[in-house]
Steps between C-alpha positions, in 0.01 A plus 500: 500500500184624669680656767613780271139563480626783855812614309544878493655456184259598200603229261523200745167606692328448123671200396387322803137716465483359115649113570197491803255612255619259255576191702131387543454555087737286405368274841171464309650441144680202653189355618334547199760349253477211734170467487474539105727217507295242733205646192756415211559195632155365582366566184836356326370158651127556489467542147829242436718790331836375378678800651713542819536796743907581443573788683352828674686858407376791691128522413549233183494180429678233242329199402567229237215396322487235233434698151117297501387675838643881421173629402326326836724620731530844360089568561536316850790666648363848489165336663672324755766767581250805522284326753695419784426848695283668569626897419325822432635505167569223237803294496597517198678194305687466164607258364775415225653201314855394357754267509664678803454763731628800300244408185192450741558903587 
């Protein structure tokens, strides 16, 4: 908790300094995903992809795409992903393909 951030104790004082550093990161990633996903999803319908958003992991996401659309929705989800914020550097998105999670990486 935050209110270690005053402990006299070493060790809790910079858990709670490194958790307050880190809460507004992982804040932002959450947003971001999000937003990549309202992306994904637009372009899923606006160029009438056969593929489905399935599920959001960390800073990934699974889709099922009908074998005809791979190639489409490989070269747009990088386009639509990367552009959803504005950052100082690049978001950077990659993008693999199998029959289930653990082949896609």
């Amino acid at each position: 908790p935050m209110r270690d951030i005053h402990s006299k104790n070493p060790s809790i004082r910079q858990a709670a300094e490194r958790a307050a550093i880190n809460a507004p990161l992982q804040g932002s990633a959450a947003d971001i995903i999000k937003l990549a996903m309202i992306a994904v999803d637009a372009q899923l319908k606006l160029q009438q992809l056969d593929a489905y958003l399935l599920l959001q992991v960390h800073d990934e996401l699974v889709l099922e795409v009908k074998n005809e659309h791979v190639e489409r929705v490989k070269a747009m989800l990088p386009i639509a992903m990367s552009g959803v914020a504005n950052l100082a550097v690049p978001l950077l998105v990659e993008v693999g393909v199998g029959k289930n999670w653990d082949e896609a990486h």
